[in-house]
C-alpha positions as CSV (number, residue, x, y, z in Angstrom):
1,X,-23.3,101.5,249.5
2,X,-23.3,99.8,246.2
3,X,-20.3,98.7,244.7
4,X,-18.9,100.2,241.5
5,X,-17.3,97.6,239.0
6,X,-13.7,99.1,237.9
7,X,-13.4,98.3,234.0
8,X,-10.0,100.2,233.8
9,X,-7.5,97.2,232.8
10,X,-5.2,95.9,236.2
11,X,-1.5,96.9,235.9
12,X,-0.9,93.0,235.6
13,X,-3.3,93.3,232.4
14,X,-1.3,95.8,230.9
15,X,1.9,94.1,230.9
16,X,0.8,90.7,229.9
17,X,-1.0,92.4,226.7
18,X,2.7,94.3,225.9
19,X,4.8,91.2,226.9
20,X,2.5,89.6,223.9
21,X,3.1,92.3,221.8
22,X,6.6,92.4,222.0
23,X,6.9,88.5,221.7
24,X,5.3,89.1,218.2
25,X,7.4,91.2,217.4
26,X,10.4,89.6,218.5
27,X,8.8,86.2,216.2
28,X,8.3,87.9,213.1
29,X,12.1,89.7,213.4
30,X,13.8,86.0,214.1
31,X,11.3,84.7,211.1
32,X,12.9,87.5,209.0
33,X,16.5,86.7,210.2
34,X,15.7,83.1,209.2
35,X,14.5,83.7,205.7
36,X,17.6,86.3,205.5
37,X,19.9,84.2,206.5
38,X,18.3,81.2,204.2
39,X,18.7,83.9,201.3
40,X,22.0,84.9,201.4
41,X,23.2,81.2,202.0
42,X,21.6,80.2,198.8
43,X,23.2,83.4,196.9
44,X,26.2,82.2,198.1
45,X,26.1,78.8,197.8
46,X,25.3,79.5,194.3
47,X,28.7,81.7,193.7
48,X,30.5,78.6,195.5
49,X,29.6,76.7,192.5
50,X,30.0,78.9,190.1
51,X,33.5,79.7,191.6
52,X,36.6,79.3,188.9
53,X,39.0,76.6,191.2
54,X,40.7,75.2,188.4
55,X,44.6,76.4,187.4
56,X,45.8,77.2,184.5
57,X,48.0,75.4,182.9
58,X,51.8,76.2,181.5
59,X,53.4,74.3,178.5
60,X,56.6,74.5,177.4
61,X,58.0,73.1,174.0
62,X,61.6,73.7,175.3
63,X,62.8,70.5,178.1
64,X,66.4,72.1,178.9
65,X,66.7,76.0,177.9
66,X,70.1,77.2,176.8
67,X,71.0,80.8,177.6
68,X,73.8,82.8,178.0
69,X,74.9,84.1,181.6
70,X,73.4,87.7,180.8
71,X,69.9,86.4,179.6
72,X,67.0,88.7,180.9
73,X,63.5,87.7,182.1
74,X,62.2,87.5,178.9
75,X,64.7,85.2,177.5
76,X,64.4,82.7,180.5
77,X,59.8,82.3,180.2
78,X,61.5,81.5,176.4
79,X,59.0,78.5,174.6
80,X,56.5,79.0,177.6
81,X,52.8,79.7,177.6
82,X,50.2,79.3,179.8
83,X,46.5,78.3,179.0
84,X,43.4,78.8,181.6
85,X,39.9,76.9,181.4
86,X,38.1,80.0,181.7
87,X,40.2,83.0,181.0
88,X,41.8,81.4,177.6
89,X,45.4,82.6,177.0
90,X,47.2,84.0,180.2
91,X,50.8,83.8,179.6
92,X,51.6,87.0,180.6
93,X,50.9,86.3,184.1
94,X,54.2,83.9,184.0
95,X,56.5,84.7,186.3
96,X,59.6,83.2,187.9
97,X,58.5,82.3,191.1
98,X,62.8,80.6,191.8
99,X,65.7,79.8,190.5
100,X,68.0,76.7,192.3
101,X,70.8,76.4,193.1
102,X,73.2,74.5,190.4
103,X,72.7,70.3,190.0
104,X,75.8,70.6,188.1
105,X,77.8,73.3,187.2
106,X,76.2,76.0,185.2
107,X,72.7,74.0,185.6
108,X,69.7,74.7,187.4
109,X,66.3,74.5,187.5
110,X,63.9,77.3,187.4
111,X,60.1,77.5,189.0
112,X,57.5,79.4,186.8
113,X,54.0,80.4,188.4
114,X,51.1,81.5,185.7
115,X,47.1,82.9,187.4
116,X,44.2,83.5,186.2
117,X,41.9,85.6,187.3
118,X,40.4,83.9,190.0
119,X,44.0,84.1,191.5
120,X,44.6,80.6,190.7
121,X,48.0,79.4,190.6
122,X,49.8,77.2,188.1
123,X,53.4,76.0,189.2
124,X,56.0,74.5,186.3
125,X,59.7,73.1,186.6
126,X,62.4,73.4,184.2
127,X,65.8,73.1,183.5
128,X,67.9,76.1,182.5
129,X,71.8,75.4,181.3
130,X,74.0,78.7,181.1
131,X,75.9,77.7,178.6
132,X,79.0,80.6,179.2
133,X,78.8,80.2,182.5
134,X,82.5,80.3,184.3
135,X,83.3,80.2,188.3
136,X,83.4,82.9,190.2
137,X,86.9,84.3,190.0
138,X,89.1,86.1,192.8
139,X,91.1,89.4,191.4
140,X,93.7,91.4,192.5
141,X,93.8,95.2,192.3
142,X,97.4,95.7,193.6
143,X,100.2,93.5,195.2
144,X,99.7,91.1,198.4
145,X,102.3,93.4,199.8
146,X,102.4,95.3,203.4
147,X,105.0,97.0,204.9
148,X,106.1,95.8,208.1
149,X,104.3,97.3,210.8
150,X,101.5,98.7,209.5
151,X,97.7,97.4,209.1
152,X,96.9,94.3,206.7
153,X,93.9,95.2,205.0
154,X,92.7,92.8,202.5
155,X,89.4,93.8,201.1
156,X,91.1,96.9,199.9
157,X,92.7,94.9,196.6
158,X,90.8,91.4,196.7
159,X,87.8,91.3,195.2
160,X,85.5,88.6,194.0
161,X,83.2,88.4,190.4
162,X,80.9,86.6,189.3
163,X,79.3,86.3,185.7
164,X,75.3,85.7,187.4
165,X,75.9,87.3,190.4
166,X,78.0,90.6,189.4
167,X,80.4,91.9,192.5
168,X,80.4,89.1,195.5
169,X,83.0,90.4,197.4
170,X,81.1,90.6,200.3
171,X,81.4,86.7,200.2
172,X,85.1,86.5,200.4
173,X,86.2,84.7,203.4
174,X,90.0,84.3,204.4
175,X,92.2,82.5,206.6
176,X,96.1,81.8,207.3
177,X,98.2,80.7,209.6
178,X,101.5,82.4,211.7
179,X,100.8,86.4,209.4
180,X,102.3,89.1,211.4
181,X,102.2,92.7,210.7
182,X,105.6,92.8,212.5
183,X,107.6,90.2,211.5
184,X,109.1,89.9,207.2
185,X,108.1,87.3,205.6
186,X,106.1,85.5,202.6
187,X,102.9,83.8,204.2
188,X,100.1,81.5,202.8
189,X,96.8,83.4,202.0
190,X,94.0,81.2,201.3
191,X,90.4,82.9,199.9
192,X,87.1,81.7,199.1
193,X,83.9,82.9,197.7
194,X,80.4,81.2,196.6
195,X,78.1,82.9,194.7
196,X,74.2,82.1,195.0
197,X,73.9,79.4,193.1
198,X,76.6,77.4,194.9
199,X,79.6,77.4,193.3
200,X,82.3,78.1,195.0
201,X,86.0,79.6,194.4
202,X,89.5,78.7,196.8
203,X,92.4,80.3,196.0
204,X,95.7,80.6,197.8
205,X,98.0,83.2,197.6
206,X,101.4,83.7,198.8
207,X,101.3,87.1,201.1
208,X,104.2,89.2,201.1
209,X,105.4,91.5,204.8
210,X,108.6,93.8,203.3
211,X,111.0,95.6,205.1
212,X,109.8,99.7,205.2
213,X,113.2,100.3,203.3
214,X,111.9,98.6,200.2
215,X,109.1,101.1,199.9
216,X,111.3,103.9,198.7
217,X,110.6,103.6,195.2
218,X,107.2,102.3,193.3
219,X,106.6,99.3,190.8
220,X,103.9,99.6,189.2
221,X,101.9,96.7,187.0
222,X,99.6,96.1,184.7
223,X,98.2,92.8,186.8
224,X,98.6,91.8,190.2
225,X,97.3,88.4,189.4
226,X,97.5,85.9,186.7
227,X,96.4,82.5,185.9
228,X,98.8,79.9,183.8
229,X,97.8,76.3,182.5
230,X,100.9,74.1,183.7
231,X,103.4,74.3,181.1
232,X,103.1,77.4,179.8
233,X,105.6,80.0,179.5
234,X,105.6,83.4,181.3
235,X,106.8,86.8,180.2
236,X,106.8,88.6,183.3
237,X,108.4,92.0,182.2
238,X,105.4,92.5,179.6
239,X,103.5,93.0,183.3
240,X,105.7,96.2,184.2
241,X,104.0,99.6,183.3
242,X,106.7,101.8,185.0
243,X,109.1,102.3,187.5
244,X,110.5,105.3,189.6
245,X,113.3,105.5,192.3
246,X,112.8,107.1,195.2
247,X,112.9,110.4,194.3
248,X,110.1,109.9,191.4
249,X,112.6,109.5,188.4
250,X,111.5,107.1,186.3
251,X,113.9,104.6,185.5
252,X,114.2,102.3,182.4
253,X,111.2,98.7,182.8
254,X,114.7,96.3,181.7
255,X,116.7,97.8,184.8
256,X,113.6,95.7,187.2
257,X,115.2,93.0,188.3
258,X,112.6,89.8,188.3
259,X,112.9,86.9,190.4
260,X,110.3,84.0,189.6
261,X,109.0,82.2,192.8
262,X,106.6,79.7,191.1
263,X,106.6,76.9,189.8
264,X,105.3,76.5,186.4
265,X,105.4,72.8,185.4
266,X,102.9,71.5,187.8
267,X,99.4,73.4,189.7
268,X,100.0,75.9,192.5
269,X,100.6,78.9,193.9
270,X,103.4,81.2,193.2
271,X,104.6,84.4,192.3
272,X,107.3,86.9,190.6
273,X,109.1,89.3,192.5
274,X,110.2,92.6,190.6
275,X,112.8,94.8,192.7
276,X,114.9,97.9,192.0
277,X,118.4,98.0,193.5
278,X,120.0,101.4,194.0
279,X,123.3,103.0,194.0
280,X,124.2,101.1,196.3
281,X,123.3,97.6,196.3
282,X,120.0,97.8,198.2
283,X,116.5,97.2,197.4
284,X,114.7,100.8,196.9
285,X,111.4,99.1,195.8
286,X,109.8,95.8,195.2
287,X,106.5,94.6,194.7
288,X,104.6,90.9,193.4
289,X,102.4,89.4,190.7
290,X,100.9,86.1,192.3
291,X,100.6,83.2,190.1
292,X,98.0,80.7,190.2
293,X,99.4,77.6,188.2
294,X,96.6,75.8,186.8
295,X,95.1,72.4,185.4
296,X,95.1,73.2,181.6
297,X,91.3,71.8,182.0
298,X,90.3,73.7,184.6
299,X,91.0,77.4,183.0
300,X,88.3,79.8,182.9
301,X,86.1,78.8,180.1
302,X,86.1,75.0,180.2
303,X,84.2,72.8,181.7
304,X,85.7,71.1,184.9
């Protein structure tokens, strides 16, 4: 029997022919990746170096700025402007970036950033003088005066102000030695605050425990706290508002009998004592106006 040629391709044929295929394939995608790839490098290689790097710059004709303590935003970027390569004029991007804390009283210095649009940054220092500026100051809103026996609560009538930093109250810290709630007695009181900028108030303040029979009548002031240069004179009965006994009646300011507990020729802490004595001898009410006797250079006001 003659034998018939097969001319049908081998399964070995067939997959050789589409492993080739494939492999072109497989070629021309990577070739196209390649030249992608080589593309979008150049494109942005190109934007790298047409990138804007460069800051502007901020100027300032004004070395130390002089504002008052209530000066807004505007008035502290005062004499600035800021000047970019690219964008031109772009000094309404300044903004203050921080403010320090004082290198002397009432001085700081303050940190302006300016961008352009690239979001480059330019950074300038300053220094700012408040030229008002004053401590912070510790007030009181009644009498350091408790009744024996019953809770001492300070943060109910000491507070703390401060011309940059408003209400700092929250910063008051206090100590003392030997206070009792139970036993009479005048005690040392001594408070602090510091506002943001560093500064820092002490005061000390004598604290008064009274007997409950004193609280039977009610003097009431007009300040619970005032501060004398050494030397001055006092007028403590222009600090009564009224008086009442202890059944409301108000009684005549010049029958307050005033005891002064300071002394006003040197700097301390003192204070006057105003009492009502009844019918019959005993003290129906009595209440305080601390003292703080100062340095005449250290008031409020001038510089220290």
């Amino acid at each position: 029997m003659p034998i018939q040629k097969n001319d049908s391709p081998t399964e070995f044929e067939t997959h050789g022919k589409f492993t080739e295929t494939r492999m072109k394939i497989l070629r021309i995608v990577t070739a196209a990746v390649f030249i992608l790839s080589v593309i979008l490098w150049g494109i942005g290689r190109f934007h790298a170096i047409r990138q804007d790097t460069v800051p502007p710059v901020i100027s300032s004709f004004i070395d130390v700025l002089s504002v008052r303590t209530d000066a807004d935003e505007a008035e502290l970027k005062k004499g600035l402007t800021a000047e970019d390569n690219t964008d031109g004029d772009v000094t309404d991007s300044i903004v203050i970036a921080n403010i320090s804390r004082f290198t002397e009283k009432g001085v700081c210095r303050i940190e302006y950033l300016a961008f352009d649009r690239s979001n480059n940054i330019a950074h300038y220092e300053r220094t700012v003088r408040f030229e008002d500026y004053r401590s912070p100051e510790i007030r009181l809103t009644a009498p350091l005066m408790y009744v024996q026996n019953k809770e001492i609560l300070l943060t109910d009538r000491i507070f703390a102000r401060d011309c940059l930093d408003g209400d700092i109250s929250e910063k008051l810290r206090f100590t003392s030695v030997g206070v009792s709630a139970y036993d009479t007695g005048v005690y040392e009181l001594h408070a602090e605050a510091r506002n943001s900028y560093g500064d820092t108030v002490r005061e000390t303040f004598l604290l008064n425990v009274i007997p409950f029979e004193y609280n039977r009548g009610q003097i009431t002031l007009t300040e619970y706290l005032i501060h004398v240069p050494a030397g001055e004179e006092v007028f403590p009965e222009a600090y009564i508002r009224e008086a009442a006994d202890e059944d409301g009646n108000p009684i005549p300011a010049e029958t307050v009998i005033i005891t002064r507990e300071a002394d006003l020729s040197k700097p301390g802490t003192g204070q006057f004592r105003y009492e009502i004595i009844d019918a019959n001898g005993n003290v129906a009410a009595v209440t305080f106006l601390a003292v703080i006797v100062t340095d005449p250079a250290d008031m409020p006001g001038q510089e220290g």
